[in-house]
C-alpha positions in Angstrom: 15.3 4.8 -22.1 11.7 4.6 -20.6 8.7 4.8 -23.6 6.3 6.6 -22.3 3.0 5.1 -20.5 -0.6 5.9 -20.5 -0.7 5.3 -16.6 2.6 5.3 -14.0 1.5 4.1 -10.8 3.7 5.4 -8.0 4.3 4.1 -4.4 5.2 6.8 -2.0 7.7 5.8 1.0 11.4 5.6 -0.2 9.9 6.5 -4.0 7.9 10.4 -3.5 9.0 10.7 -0.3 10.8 9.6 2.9 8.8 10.3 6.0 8.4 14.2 5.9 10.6 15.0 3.1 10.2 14.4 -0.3 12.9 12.6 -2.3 14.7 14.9 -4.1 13.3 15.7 -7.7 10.9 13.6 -7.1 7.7 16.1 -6.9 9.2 18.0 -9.9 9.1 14.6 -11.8 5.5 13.9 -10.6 4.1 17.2 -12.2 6.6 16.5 -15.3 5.0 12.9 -15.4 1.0 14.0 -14.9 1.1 16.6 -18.2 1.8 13.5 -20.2 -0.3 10.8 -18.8 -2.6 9.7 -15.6 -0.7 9.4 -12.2 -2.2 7.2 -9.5 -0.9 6.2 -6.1 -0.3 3.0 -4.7 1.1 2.2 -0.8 0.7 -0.4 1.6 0.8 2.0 4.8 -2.9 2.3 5.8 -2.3 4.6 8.6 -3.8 7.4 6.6 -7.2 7.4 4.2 -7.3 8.5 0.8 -8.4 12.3 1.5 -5.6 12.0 4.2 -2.9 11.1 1.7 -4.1 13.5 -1.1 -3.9 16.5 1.6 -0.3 15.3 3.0 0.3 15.1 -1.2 -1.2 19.0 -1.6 1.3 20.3 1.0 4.2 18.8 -1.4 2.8 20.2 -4.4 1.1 17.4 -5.7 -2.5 17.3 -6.6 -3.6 13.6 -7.3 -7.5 13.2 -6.9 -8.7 10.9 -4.4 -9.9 8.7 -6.9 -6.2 8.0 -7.9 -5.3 7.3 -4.7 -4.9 3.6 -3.7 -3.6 2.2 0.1 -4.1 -1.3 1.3 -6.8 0.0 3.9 -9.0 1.1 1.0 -8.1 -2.4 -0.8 -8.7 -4.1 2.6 -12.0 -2.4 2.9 -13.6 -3.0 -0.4 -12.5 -6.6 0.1 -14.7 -7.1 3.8 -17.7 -5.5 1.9 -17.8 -7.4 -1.2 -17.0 -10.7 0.7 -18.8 -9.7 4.2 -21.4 -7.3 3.4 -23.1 -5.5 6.4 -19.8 -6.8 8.6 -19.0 -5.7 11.9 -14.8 -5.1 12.0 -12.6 -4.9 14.6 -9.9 -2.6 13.8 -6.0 -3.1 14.7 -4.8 -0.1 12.8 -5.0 3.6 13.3 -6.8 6.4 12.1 -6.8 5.9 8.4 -7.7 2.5 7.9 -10.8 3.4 10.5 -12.0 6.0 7.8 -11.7 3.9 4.9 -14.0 1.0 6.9 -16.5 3.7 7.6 -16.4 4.7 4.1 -17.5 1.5 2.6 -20.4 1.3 4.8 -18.8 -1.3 7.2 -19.9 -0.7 11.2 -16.6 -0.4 13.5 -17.2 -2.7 16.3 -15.1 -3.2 19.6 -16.8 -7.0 20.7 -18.9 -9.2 18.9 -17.3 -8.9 15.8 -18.0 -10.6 12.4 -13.8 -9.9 10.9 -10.7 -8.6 12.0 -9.1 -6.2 10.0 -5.1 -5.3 11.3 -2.6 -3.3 9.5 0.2 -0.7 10.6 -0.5 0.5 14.4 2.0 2.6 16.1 0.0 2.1 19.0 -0.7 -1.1 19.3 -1.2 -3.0 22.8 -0.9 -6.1 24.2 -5.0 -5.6 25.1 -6.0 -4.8 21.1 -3.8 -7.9 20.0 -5.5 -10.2 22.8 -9.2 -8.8 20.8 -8.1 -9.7 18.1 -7.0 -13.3 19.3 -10.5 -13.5 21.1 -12.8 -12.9 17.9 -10.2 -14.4 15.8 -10.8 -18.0 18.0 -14.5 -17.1 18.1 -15.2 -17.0 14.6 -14.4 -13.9 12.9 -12.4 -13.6 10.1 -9.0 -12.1 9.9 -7.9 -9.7 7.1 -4.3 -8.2 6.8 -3.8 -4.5 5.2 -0.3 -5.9 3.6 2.8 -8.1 5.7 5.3 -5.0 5.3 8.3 -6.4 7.7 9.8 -2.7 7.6 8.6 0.7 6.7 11.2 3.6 5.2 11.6 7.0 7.2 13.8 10.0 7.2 14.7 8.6 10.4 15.6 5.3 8.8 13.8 1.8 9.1 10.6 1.0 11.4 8.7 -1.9 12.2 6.1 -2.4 9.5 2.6 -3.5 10.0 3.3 -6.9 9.0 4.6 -7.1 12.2 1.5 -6.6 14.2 -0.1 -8.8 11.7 2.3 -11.5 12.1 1.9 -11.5 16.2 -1.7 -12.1 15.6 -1.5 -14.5 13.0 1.2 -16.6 15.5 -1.3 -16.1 18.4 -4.4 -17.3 16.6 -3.2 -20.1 14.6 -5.0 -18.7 11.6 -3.1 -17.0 8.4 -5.0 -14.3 7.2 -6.3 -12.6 3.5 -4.0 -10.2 2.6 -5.6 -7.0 0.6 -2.1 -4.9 -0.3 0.6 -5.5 -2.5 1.6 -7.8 -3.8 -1.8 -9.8 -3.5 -4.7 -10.5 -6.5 -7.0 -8.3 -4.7 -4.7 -5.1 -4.8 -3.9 -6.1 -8.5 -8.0 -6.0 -9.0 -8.5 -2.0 -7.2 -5.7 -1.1 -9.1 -6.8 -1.9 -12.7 -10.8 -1.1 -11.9 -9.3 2.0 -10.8 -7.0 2.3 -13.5 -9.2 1.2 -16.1 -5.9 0.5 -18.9 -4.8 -1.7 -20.1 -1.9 -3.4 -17.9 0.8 -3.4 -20.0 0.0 0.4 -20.6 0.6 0.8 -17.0 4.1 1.3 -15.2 4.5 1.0 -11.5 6.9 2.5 -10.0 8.4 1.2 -6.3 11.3 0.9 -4.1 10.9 -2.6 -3.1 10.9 -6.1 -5.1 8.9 -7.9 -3.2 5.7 -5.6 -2.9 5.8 -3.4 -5.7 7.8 -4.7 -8.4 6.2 -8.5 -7.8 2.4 -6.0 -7.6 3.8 -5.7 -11.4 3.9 -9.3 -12.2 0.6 -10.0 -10.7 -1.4 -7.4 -12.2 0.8 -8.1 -15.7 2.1 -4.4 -16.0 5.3 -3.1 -16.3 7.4 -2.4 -13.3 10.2 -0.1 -12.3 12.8 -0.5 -9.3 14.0 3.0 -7.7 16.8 3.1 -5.5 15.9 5.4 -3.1 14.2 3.5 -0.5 14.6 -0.4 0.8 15.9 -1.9 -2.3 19.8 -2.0 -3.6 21.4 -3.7 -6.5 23.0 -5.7 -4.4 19.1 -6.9 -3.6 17.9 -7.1 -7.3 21.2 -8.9 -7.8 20.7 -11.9 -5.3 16.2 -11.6 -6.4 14.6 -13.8 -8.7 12.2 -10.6 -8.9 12.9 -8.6 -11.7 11.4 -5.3 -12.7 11.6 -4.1 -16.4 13.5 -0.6 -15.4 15.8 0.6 -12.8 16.4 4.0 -11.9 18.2 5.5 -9.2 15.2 8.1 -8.5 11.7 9.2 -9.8 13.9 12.2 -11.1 15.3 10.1 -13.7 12.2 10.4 -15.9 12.6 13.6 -16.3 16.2 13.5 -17.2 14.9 10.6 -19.6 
């Protein structure tokens, strides 16, 4: 048995929803969990912005503010302004993380740029990765949206942005700051965001190593669905642990 939570923090691929569809009972256990406390959103896939994600969110039947909303491209953004105010970025990444730049103020730039900012791109080229080499060996920094190996669709498992990332990093010689889970600086949004206390929060993922090890960072408590990349058979061989495991969101509600 769960007790109940002031906050539940929720990732979405392979938790709310796979791809296109949603998990199932997993939107009727959203609304079951927001008349009883705060919902927020948590994902590493920056392909979309907040606004994006609480529209695609809206055509499920789920209305979560944008405020509650949480992707590594907003983390990665408020991270180049605080530490590189007034920065120029080069973006590997699509449309979303683009937004979320813009939306702290940050210029995009396509040459002469002060940081490098590459997350999830499913159209990335051989000419943006040799950019990103170029200003990498020139001086600019180099941020990474998360290091996501795989991402969860209904059409089963994709290449993730940590991919991309990873070709860079190899290129350039440099490793870069990660913003997304399971990193401080996602564990920092998240509880400014949140503004609980962490062991009044519970988030609620499908992998160890990014959400349920986001737990132990930010000191909350942490639950393991099934429904996405993680089995038991993985918890089993993982010195990750979360404090709950459920086979789905839909659980809650039959808690």
């Amino acid at each position: 048995m769960i007790p109940s939570f002031r906050c539940y923090v929720l990732d979405l691929d392979g938790v709310v929803y796979l791809g296109c569809e949603p998990v199932p009972g997993a939107v009727e256990a959203v609304r079951y969990l927001q008349e009883r406390a705060r919902v927020m959103v948590l994902t590493n896939n920056s392909t979309l912005s907040r606004q994006a994600y609480r529209e695609r969110l809206r055509g499920l039947g789920i209305r979560i503010a944008k405020e509650d909303i949480i992707t590594s491209g907003y983390a990665a953004a408020v991270y180049v302004k605080e530490r590189f105010p007034g920065a120029r970025v080069y973006v590997v990444g699509e449309e979303g993380l683009k937004e979320e730049m813009a939306g702290q103020g940050l210029e995009l730039a396509a040459e002469d740029c002060d940081v490098v900012v590459a997350g999830m791109d499913r159209q990335v080229s051989y000419g943006k990765m040799a950019a990103a080499l170029r200003f990498i060996r020139e001086g600019a920094a180099f941020v990474a949206t998360n290091l996501d190996r795989t991402l969860i669709t209904e059409d089963g498992v994709l290449p993730g942005g940590g991919c991309i990332v990873k070709a860079i990093e190899y290129a350039a010689g440099v490793e870069p700051v990660v913003a997304g889970k399971p990193t401080e600086i996602m564990a920092r949004v998240l509880l400014e965001a949140a503004g609980e206390r962490p062991e009044d929060i519970l988030i609620i993922g499908d992998r160890l190593t990014t959400d349920i090890a986001m737990g132990r960072t930010a000191g909350t408590r942490t639950a393991l669905v099934l429904t996405g990349d993680d089995s038991l058979e993985d918890l089993e061989g993982s010195p990750i642990r979360p404090d709950y495991v459920l086979e789905s969101l839909a659980d809650l509600v039959a808690g």
